[in-house]
C-alpha angles and dihedrals in degrees: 000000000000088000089044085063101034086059085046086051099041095047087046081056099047086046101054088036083048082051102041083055098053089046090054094048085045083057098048095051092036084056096045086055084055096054097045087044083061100032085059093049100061092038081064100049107025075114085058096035087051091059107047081050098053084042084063100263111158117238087239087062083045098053086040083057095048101043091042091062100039085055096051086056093044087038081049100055096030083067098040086050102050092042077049093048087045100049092055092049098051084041082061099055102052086048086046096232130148137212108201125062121252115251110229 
């Protein structure tokens, strides 16, 4: 009995490390979108960010420009994916399907 629940422990570990792992890698990619997303954003308008400089605008109003549009986006698909992520769970439900597997 007692080696019967240390597998059934050990296996529960290696999942949700397994998991933790996954949700990491998901991160990692998810921030260097973000980057990119930014990145992308002030190569557009260093033309536009020139100009409000040499208008006077302080770095710190600059930096405020940038970031407010790079979390809009973020804020944007942040929003699409978890209507997207709920969608498919409540999709689940009424087929019935799950997505984790019974302990026995």
């Amino acid at each position: 009995m007692e080696s019967l629940l240390g597998d059934s422990v050990e296996r529960e570990r290696f999942y949700t490390i397994l998991l933790a792992l996954f949700t990491v890698s998901a991160l990692l990619i998810a921030s260097g979108g973000v980057f990119a997303s930014v990145n992308a954003i002030v190569a557009k308008s260093v033309r536009e960010l020139g100009v409000r400089s040499a208008l006077g605008a302080h770095r710190w109003r600059l930096l405020v420009l940038v970031l407010r549009r790079g979390i809009s986006l973020t804020v944007i698909g942040g929003g699409v994916g978890i209507a997207i992520a709920l969608a498919i769970t409540e999709r689940s439900r009424v087929c019935s399907t799950r997505f984790r597997r019974p302990i026995h």
